[in-house]
C-alpha positions as a Python dict, from the first residue, in 0.01 Angstrom:
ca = {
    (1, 'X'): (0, 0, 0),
    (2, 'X'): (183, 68, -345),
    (3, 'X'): (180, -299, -391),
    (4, 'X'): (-188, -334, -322),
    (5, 'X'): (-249, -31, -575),
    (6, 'X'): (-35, -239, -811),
    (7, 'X'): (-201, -540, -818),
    (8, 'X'): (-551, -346, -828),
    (9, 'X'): (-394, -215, -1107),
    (10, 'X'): (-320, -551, -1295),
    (11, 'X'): (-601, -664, -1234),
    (12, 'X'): (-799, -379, -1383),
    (13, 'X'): (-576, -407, -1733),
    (14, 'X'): (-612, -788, -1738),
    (15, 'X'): (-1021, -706, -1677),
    (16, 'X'): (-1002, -463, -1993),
    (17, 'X'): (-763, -733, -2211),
    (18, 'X'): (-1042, -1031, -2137),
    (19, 'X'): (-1334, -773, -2222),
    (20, 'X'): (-1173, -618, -2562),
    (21, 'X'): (-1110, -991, -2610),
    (22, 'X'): (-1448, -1114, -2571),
    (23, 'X'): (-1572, -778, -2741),
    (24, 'X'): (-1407, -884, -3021),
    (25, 'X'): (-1481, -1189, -3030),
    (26, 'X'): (-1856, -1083, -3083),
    (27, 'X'): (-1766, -851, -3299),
    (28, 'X'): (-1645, -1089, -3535),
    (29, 'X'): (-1911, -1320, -3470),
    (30, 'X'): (-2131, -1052, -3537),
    (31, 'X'): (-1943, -968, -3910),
    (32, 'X'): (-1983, -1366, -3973),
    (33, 'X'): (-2363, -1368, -3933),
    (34, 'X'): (-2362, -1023, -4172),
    (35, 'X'): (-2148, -1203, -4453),
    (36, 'X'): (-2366, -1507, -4446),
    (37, 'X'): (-2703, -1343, -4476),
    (38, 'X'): (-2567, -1085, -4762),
    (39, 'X'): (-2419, -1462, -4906),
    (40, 'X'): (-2704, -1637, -4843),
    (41, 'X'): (-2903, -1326, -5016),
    (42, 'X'): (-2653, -1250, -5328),
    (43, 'X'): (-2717, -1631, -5337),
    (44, 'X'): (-3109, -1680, -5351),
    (45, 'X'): (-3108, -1358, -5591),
    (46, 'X'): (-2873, -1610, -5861),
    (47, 'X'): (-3104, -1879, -5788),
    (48, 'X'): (-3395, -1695, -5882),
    (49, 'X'): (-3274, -1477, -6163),
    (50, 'X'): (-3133, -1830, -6254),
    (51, 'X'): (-3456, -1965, -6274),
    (52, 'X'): (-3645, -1710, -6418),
    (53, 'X'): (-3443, -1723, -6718),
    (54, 'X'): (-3456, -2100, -6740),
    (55, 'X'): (-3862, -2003, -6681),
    (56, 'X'): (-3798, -1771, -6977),
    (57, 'X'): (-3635, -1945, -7242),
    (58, 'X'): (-3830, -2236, -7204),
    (59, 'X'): (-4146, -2058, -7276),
    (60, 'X'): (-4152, -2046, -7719),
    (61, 'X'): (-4345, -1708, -7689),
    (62, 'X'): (-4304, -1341, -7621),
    (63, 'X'): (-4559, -1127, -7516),
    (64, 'X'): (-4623, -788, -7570),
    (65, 'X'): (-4818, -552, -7374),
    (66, 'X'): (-4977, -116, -7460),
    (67, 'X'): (-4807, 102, -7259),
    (68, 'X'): (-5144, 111, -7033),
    (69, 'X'): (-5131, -279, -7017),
    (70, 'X'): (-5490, -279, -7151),
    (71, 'X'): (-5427, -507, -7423),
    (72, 'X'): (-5166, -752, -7539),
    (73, 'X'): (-5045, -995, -7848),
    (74, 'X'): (-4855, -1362, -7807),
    (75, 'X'): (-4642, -1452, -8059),
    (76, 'X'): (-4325, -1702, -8086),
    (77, 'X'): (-4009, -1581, -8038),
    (78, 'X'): (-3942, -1719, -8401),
    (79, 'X'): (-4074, -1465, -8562),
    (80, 'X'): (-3754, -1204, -8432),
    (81, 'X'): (-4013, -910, -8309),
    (82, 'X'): (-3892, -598, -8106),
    (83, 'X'): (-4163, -398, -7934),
    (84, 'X'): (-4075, -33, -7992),
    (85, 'X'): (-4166, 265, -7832),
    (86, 'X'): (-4457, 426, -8089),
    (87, 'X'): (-4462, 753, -8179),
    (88, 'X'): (-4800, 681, -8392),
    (89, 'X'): (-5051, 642, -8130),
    (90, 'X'): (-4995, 269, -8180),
    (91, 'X'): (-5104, 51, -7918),
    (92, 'X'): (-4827, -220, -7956),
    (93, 'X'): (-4569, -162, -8258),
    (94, 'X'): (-4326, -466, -8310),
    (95, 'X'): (-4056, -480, -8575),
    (96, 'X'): (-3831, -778, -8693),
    (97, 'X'): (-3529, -751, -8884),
    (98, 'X'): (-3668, -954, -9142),
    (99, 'X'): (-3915, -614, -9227),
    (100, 'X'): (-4223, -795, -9034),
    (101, 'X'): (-4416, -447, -8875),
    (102, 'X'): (-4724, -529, -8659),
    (103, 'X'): (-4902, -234, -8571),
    (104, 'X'): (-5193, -209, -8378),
    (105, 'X'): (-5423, 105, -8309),
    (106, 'X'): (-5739, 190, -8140),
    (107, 'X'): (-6059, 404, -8292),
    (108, 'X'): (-6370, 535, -8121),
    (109, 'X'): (-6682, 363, -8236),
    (110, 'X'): (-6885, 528, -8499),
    (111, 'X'): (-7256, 498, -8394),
    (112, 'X'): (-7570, 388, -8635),
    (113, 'X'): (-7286, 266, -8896),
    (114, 'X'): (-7216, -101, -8965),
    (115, 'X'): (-6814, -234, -8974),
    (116, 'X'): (-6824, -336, -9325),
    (117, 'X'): (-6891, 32, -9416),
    (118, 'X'): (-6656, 165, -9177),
    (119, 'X'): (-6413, -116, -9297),
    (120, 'X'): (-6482, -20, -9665),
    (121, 'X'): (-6435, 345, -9605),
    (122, 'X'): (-6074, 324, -9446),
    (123, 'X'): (-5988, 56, -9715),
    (124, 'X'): (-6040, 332, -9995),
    (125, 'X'): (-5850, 599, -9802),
    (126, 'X'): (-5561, 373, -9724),
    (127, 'X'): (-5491, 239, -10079),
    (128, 'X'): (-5493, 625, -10170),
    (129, 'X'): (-5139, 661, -9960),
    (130, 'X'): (-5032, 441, -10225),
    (131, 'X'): (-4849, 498, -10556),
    (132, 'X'): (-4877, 162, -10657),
    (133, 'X'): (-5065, -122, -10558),
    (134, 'X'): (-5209, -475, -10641),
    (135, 'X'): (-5389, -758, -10588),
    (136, 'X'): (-5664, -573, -10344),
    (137, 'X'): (-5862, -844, -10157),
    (138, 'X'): (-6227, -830, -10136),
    (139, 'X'): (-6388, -749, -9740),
    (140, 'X'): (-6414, -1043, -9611),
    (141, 'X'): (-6647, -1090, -9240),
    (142, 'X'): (-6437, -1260, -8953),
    (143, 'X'): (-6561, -1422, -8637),
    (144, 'X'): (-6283, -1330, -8369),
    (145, 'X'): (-6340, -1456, -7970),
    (146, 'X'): (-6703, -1368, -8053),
    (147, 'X'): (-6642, -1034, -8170),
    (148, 'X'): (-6729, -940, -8513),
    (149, 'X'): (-6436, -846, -8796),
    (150, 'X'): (-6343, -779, -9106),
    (151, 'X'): (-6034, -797, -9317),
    (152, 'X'): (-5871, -649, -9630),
    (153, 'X'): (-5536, -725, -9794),
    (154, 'X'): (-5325, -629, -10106),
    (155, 'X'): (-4948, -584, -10225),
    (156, 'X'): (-4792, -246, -10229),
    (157, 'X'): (-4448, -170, -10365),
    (158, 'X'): (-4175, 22, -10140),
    (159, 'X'): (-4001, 260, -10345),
    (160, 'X'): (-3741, 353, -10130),
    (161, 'X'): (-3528, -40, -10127),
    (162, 'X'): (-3765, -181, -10460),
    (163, 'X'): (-3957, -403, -10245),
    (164, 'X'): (-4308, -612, -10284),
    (165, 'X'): (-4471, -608, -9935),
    (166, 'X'): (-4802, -816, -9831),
    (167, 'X'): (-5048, -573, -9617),
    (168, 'X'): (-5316, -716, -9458),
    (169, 'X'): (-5532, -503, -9250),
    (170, 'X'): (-5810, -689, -8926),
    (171, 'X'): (-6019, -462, -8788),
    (172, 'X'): (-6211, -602, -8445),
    (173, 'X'): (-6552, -378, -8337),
    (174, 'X'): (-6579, -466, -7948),
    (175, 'X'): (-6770, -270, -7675),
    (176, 'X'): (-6495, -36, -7643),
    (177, 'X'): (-6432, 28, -8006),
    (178, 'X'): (-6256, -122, -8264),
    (179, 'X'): (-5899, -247, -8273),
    (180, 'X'): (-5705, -232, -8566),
    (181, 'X'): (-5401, -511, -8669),
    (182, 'X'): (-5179, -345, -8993),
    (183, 'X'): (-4956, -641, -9020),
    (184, 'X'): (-4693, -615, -9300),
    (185, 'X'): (-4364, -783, -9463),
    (186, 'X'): (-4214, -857, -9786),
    (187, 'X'): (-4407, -1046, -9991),
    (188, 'X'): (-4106, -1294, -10124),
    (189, 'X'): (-4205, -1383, -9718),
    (190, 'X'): (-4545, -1467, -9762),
    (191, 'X'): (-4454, -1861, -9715),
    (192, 'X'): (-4269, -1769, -9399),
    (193, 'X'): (-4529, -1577, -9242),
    (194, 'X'): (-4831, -1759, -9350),
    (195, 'X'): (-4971, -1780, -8970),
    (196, 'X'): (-4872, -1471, -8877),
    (197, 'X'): (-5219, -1257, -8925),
    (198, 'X'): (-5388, -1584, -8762),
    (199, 'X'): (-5145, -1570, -8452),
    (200, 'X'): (-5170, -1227, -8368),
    (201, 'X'): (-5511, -1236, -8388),
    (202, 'X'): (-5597, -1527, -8212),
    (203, 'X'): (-5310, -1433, -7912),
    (204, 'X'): (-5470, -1100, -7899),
    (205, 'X'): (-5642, -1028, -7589),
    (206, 'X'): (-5824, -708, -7416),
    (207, 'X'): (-5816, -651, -7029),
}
C-alpha cells in the first residue's frame, strides 16, 4: 500500500515538473512574441521618423502657420526665419538672425472707405513713430491672388545698434479684412533679400 502511495506520489511530482516545464516554456514563448512586436514597433517608429526627416530636409521651404491655423506664409529655409510666439497680436512673427522681422497682422474692414485712403492714413501715422526717416515710396496699387493691395516703403534708422533698415509695408483688403505684411531688415541687405516681400506675398495663403 505505502508503495502504491509512493509511486502515486512520483507520479504526481513528475506531472507538476512536465507542466511547470511546458508552462514555461509558453511563458517564454509568450515574452518572445512581446519583444518582437515592441522591436518590430521601436523599429517602424525609426523608419518613419527616419523618413519624415528625409521628407523634411528635402523640402527647400518652411512653412509657417497663426496660432488659429487660419492663415500661413512659405518661405525657403535660406532665409534663417524662427516663428516666435507674438505678444503683438501678430498673426505670424518670424525673426532671422540676420535682423529679417516679418510681421503680419489682421484689421477689421473699414466700410464706405477705399484702401488707398486707408493705406495712406496708416502710412502717415507710421512714419510719425519715427525719428528719422528716408526715401518714403509713393502708394503704389498691387494685384495679389485677385485681391486688391497696396504698398509703401522707406528707410528708417535704428538708434539703438546705428543701423539703416529697409521697411516695406503690403496691405491685402479681402472679404474678411485686410492683412497686413511689415517686412523689415538692414538695408546694407537689400541685395540679399530682394525677393523677400515678393515671396511672402505670393506664399501667403488664407484658409
Amino acid at each position: 500500500m505505502n508503495e502504491l502511495f509512493g509511486y502515486h506520489k512520483e507520479l504526481n511530482i513528475k506531472k507538476i515538473i512536465i507542466a511547470g516545464i511546458i508552462i514555461l516554456f509558453f511563458i517564454v514563448i509568450i515574452v518572445e512574441l512581446i519583444g518582437m512586436l515592441i522591436h518590430k514597433d521601436s523599429y517602424t517608429d525609426k523608419v518613419s521618423e527616419i523618413r519624415d526627416k528625409n521628407i523634411e530636409a528635402q523640402n527647400p521651404n518652411s512653412v509657417f502657420y497663426s496660432e488659429s491655423k487660419n492663415v500661413s506664409l512659405e518661405l525657403s529655409k535660406q532665409y534663417g526665419l524662427s516663428q516666435y510666439h507674438t505678444t503683438n497680436d501678430y498673426l505670424i512673427e518670424l525673426r532671422s538672425e540676420n535682423n529679417l522681422n516679418i510681421f503680419v497682422s489682421h484689421r477689421n474692414k473699414i466700410e464706405n472707405k477705399p484702401l488707398d485712403q486707408v493705406v495712406s492714413a496708416d502710412l502717415h501715422s507710421y512714419i510719425e513713430n519715427y525719428a528719422s526717416y528716408s526715401n518714403l515710396s509713393q502708394i503704389t496699387e498691387l494685384n495679389i491672388k485677385n485681391y486688391n493691395g497696396y504698398t509703401y516703403s522707406f528707410h528708417y534708422l535704428d538708434s539703438k545698434n546705428n543701423t539703416s533698415f529697409y521697411l516695406q509695408v503690403v496691405w491685402i483688403e479681402t472679404d474678411n479684412g485686410y492683412y497686413i505684411f511689415d517686412i523689415e531688415f538692414p538695408l546694407d541687405s537689400l541685395n540679399t533679400y530682394s525677393n523677400i516681400i515678393n515671396d511672402s506675398i505670393s506664399s501667403f495663403v488664407i484658409y
